[in-house]
C-alpha positions as CSV (number, residue, x, y, z in Angstrom):
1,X,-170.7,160.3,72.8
2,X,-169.0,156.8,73.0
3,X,-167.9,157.1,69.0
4,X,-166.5,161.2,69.9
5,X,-164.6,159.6,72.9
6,X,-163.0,156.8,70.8
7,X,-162.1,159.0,68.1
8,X,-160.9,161.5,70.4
9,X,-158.7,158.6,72.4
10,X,-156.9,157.6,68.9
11,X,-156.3,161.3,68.3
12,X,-154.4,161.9,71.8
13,X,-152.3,157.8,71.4
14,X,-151.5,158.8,67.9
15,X,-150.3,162.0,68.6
16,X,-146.5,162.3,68.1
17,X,-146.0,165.7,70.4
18,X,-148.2,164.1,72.9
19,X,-146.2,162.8,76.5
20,X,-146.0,158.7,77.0
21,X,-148.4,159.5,79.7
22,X,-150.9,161.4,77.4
23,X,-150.8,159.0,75.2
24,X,-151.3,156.2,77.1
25,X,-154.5,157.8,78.5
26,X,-155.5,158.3,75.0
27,X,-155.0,154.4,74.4
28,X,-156.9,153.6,77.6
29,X,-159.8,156.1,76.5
30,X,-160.0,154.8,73.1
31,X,-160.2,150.9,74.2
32,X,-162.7,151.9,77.0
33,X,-165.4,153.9,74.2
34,X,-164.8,151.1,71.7
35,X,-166.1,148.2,74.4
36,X,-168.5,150.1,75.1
37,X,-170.2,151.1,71.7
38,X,-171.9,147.9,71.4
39,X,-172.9,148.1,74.6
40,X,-175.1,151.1,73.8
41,X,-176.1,150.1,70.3
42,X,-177.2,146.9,71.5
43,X,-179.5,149.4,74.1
44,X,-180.2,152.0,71.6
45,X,-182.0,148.9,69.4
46,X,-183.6,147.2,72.6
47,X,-185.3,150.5,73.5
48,X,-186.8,151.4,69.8
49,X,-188.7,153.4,68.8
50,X,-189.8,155.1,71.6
51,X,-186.8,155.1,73.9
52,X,-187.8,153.0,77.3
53,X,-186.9,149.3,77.7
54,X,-190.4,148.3,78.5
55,X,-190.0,145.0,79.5
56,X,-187.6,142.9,81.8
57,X,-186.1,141.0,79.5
58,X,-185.3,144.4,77.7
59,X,-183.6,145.7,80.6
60,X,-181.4,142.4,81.7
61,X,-180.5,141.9,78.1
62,X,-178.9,145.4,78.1
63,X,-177.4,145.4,81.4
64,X,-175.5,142.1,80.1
65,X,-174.4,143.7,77.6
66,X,-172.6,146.8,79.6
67,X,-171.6,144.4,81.8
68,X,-169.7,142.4,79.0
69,X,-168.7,145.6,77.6
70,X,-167.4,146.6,80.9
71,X,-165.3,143.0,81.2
72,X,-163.6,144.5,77.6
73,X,-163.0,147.4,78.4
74,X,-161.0,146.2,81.5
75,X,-159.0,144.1,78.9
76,X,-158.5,146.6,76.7
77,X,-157.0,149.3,79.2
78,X,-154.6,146.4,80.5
79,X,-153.5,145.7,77.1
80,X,-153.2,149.2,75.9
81,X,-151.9,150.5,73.5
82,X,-152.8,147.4,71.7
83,X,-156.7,146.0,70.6
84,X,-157.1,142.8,69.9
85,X,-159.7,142.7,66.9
86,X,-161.7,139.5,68.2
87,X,-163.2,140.2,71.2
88,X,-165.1,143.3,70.1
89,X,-165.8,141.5,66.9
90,X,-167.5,138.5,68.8
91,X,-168.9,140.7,71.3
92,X,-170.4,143.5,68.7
93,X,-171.8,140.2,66.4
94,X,-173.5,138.3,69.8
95,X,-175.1,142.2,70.3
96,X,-176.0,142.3,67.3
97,X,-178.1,139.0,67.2
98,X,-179.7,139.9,70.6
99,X,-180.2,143.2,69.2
100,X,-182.0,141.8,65.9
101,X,-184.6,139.1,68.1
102,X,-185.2,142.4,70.2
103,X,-186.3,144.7,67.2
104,X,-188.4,141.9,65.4
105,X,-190.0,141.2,68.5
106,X,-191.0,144.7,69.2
107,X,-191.0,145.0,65.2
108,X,-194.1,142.0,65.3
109,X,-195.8,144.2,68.0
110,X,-196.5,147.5,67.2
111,X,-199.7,148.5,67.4
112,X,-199.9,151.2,64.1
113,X,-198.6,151.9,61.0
114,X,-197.0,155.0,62.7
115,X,-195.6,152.8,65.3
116,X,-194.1,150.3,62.6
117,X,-192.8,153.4,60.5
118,X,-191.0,154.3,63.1
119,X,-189.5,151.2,63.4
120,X,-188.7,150.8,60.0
121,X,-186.5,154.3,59.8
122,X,-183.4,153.2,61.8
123,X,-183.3,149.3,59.8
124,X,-183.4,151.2,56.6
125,X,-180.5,153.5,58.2
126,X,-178.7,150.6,59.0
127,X,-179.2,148.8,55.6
128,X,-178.1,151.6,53.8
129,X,-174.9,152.1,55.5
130,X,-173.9,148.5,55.2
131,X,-174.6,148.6,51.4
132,X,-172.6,151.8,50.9
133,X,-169.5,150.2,52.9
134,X,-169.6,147.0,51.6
135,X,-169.8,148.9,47.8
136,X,-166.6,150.9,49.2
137,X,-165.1,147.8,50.5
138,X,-165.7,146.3,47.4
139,X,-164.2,149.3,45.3
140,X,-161.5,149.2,48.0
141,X,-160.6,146.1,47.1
142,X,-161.1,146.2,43.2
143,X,-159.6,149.9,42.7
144,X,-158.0,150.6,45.4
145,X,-160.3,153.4,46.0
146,X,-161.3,155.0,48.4
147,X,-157.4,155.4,49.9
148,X,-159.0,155.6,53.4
149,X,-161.6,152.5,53.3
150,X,-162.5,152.8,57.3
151,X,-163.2,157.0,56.4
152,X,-165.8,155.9,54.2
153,X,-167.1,153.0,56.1
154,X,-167.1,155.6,59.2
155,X,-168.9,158.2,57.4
156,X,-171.9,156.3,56.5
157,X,-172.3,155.7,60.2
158,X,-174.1,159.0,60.0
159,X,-177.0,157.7,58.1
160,X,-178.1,155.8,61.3
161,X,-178.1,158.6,63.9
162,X,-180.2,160.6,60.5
163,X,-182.7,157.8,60.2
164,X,-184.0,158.0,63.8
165,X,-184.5,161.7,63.3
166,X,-186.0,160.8,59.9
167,X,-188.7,158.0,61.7
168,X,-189.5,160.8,64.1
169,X,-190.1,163.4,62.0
170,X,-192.8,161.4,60.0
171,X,-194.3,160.7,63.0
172,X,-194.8,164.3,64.1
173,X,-195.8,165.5,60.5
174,X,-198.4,162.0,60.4
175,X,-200.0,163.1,64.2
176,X,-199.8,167.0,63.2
């Protein structure tokens, strides 16, 4: 929902038809979901594969993250229509490491092979997607193909949201 409101946001501020008002809500809406999507990967990786933040660590190391997504977001709607790059680069990377010590902890933990295969679905997701943008990048860069490198990149986001269905369906077909 974050990514559809940031995308939708970009489409109202780019709009040429669109009112100064309208689009300024659209810049205000796009800066807001784009603080805010590491904040929930960051808690979509704390609460693998099962879907609860079990511990209290878990739980404050997610609520620090909304909360520093929330500090961004604040920035970003007073400096609308422009985003500064940096911060949600440095915050995404420092979500990203707390994200990582999260999922090898709980990674280092699981109980079964079920368990573990269920945490292995989403990294392989994620692994896959990186290589495929960074071989667009690359072709970007050598080729000047793709002409739209952030579509591609952005399409292989989907191979994350398809892994966690992918790690439960083996589950379900492993039980049944």
């Amino acid at each position: 929902f974050v990514g559809a409101g940031a995308l939708l946001g970009a489409g109202i501020a780019g709009r040429d038809i669109a009112t100064a008002t309208v689009r300024d809500f659209g810049s205000g809406m796009r800066g807001v979901a784009l603080a805010l999507f590491p904040a929930v990967a960051l808690h979509l990786v704390l609460a693998l594969p099962d879907g609860a933040l079990g511990s209290r660590a878990r739980r404050v190391w997610a609520a620090a993250g909304y909360a520093a997504s929330a500090v961004l977001a604040g920035i970003y709607v007073s400096d609308r229509p422009d985003l500064a790059v940096a911060p949600i680069v440095v915050l995404g990377a420092v979500d990203a490491v707390v994200g990582l010590v999260g999922y090898l902890a709980r990674y280092r933990r699981a109980a079964s092979v079920q368990e573990r295969a269920r945490l292995q679905w989403p990294a392989w997701g994620v692994v896959v997607a990186a290589a495929i943008s960074i071989g667009a990048w690359v072709l970007h860069q050598l080729l000047s193909w793709p002409d739209d490198l952030r579509t591609a990149v952005l399409a292989t986001t989907v191979l994350v949201p398809l892994s966690l269905v992918g790690g439960i369906y083996l589950i379900l077909t492993l039980v049944a």
